[in-house]
C-alpha positions as CSV (number, residue, x, y, z in Angstrom):
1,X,28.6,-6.0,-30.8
2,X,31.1,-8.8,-30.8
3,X,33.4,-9.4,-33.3
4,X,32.1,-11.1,-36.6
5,X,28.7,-11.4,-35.4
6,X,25.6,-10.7,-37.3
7,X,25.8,-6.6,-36.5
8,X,29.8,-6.6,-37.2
9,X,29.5,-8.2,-40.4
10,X,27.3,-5.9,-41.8
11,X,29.4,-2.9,-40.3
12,X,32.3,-4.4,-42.2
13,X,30.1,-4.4,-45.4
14,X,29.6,-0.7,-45.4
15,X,33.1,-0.3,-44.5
16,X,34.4,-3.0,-47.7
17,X,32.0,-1.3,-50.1
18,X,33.0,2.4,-48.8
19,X,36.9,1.8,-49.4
20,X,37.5,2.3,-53.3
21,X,41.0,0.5,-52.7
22,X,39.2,-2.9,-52.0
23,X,35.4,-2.8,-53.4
24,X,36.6,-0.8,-56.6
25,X,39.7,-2.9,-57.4
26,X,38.5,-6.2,-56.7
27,X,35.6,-4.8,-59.1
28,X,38.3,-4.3,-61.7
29,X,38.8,-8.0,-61.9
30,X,35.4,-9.1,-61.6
31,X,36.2,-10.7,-58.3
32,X,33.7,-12.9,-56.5
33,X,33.9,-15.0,-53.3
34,X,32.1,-16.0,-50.2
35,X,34.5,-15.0,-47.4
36,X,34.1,-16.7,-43.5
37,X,35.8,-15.1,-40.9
38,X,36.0,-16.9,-37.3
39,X,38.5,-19.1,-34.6
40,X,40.4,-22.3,-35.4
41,X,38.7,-23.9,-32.6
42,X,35.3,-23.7,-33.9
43,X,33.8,-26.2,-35.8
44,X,32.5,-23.5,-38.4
45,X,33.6,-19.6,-38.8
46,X,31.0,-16.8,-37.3
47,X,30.5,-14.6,-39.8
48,X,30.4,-14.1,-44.0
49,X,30.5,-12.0,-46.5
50,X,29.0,-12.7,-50.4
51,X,31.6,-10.6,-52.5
52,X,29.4,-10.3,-56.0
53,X,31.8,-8.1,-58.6
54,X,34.0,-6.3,-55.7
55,X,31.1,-5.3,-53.9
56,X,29.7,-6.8,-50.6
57,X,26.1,-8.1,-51.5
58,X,25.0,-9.8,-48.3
59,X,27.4,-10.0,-45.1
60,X,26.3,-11.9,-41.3
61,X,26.3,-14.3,-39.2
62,X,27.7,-17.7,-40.9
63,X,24.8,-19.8,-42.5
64,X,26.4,-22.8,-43.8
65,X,26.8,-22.0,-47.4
66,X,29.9,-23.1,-49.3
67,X,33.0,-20.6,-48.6
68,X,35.7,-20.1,-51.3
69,X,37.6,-18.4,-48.3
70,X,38.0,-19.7,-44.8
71,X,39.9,-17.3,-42.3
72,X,40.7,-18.1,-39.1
73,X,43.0,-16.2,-36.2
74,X,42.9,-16.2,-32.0
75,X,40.4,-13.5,-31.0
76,X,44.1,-11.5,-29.9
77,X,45.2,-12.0,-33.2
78,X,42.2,-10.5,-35.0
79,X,42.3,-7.3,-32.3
80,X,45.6,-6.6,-32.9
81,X,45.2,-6.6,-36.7
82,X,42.7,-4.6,-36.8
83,X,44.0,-1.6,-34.4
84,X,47.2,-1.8,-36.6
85,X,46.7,-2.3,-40.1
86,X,48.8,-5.1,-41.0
87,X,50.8,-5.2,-44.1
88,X,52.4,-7.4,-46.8
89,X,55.3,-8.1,-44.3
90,X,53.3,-9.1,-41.2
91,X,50.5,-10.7,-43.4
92,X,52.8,-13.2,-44.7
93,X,54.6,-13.8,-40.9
94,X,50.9,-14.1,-39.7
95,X,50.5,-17.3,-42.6
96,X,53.6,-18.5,-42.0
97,X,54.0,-18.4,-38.3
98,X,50.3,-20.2,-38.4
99,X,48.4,-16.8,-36.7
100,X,46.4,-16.6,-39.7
101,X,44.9,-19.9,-41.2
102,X,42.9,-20.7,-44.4
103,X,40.7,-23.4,-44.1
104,X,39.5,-22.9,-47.4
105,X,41.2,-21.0,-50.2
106,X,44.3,-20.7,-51.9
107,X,47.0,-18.1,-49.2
108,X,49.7,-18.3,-51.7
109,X,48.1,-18.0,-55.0
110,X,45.8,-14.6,-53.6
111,X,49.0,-13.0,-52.1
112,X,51.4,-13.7,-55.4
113,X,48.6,-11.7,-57.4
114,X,48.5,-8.2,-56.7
115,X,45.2,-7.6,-57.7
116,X,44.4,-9.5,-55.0
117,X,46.9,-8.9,-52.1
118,X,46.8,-5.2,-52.0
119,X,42.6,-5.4,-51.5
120,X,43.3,-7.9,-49.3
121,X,45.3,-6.3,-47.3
122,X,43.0,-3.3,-47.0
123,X,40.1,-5.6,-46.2
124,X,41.6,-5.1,-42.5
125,X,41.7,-1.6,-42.8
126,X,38.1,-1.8,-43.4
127,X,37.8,-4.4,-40.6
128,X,39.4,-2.0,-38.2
129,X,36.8,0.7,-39.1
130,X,33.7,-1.2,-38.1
């Protein structure tokens, strides 16, 4: 299973949708996005989720639909957030430093709400699980 593939993006699903902190507060504000995860090489990212009301509805390899999220990070990058848990701290050095890109969506808006940032941040948690 390589990361973000077809197999790991449903693993991450369960994982999302099993983590009250993210599925059930992102719930609380009616949140909805489709999330891509891949390289900043690549042309397009490798994997998605569909975030319907908090909860992951579908979640695999990337089929070309329109993202409201674009996330991209070195392979090294992604590994070491994911053994570690990264926090509000080293998220924002990760932006800043350009480790973590957004191709699509708004970094600064999402991490000034905290609605949004703490679920966020647990969303590597739950990537860290899979």
């Amino acid at each position: 299973m390589a990361l973000f593939d077809d197999t790991w993006m449903k693993g991450f699903q369960e994982q999302w949708n099993a983590t009250a902190d993210l599925a059930g507060a992102l719930e609380k504000i009616s949140f909805n996005s489709v999330i891509g995860y891949g390289y900043p090489k690549d042309d397009t990212c490798i994997g998605f989720i569909n975030v319907v009301n908090g909860q992951v509805t579908e979640a695999g390899a990337y089929d070309g639909r329109e993202l409201s999220w674009d996330m991209r990070a070195e392979q090294k990058n992604w590994e070491k957030w994911l053994k570690k848990e990264i926090g509000m701290t080293g998220l924002g050095l990760a932006f800043t430093t350009g480790k973590l890109k957004f191709k699509t969506g708004d970094f600064k808006a999402m991490i000034s709400d905290p609605r949004m940032a703490g679920p966020f941040i647990k969303s590597f948690g739950a990537m860290g699980r899979v």
